[in-house]
C-alpha positions in Angstrom: -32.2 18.1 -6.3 -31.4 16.1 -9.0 -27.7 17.3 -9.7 -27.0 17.0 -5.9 -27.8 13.4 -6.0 -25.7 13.0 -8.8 -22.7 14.2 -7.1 -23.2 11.9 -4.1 -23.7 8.7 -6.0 -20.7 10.0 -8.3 -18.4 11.0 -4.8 -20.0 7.1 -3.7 -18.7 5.6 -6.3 -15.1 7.0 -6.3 -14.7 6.3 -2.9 -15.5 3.0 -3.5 -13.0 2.3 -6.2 -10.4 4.2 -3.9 -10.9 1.8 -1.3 -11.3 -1.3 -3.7 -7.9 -0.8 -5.6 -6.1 -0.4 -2.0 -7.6 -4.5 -0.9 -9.7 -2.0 2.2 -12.7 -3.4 3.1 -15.8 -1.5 4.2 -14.8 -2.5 7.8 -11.3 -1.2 7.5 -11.8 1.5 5.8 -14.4 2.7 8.6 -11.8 1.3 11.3 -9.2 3.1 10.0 -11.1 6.8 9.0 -12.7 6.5 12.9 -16.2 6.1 11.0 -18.7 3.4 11.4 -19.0 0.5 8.6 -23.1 1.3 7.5 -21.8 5.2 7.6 -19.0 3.9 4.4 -21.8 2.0 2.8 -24.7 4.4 2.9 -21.5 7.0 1.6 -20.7 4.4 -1.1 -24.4 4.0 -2.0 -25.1 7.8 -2.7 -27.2 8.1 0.3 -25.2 9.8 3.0 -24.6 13.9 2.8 -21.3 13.5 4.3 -19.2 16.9 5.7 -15.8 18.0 4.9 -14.2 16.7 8.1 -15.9 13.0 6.7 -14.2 13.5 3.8 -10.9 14.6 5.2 -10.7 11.4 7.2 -11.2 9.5 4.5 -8.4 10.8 2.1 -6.4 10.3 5.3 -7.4 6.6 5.4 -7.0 5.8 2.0 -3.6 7.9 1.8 -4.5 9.7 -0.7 -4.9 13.8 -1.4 -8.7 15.3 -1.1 -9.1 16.2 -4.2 -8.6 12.6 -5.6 -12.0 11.8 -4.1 -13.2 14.4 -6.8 -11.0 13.6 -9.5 -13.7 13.1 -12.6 -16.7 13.9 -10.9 
């Protein structure tokens, strides 16, 4: 349980520094990915499970490939 919490405050705090070195806010980011703002936050905060489709929208959002989301995980 332990190493899966890991990985979602890890994935949190990539996204977060995806979407802070682009000027996106929570709000815009969430606008933009079709997601709502608390879902980006709870995401960011390591307490979301989110899905492969979530994830894909994101990297969409933030223009940037999948697999930069996990880039030093």
């Amino acid at each position: 349980e332990n190493d899966c919490q890991n990985i979602k405050t890890a994935f949190g705090e990539k996204l977060r520094s995806l979407r802070t070195s682009k000027q996106l806010s929570q709000e815009k980011l969430a606008e933009l990915a079709d997601l709502d703002r608390t879902y980006i936050s709870g995401v960011e905060l390591g307490k979301r499970n989110i899905s492969i489709v979530n994830i894909c929208r994101l990297a969409s959002a933030l223009q940037v490939k999948i697999k930069m989301l996990f880039d030093d995980l």
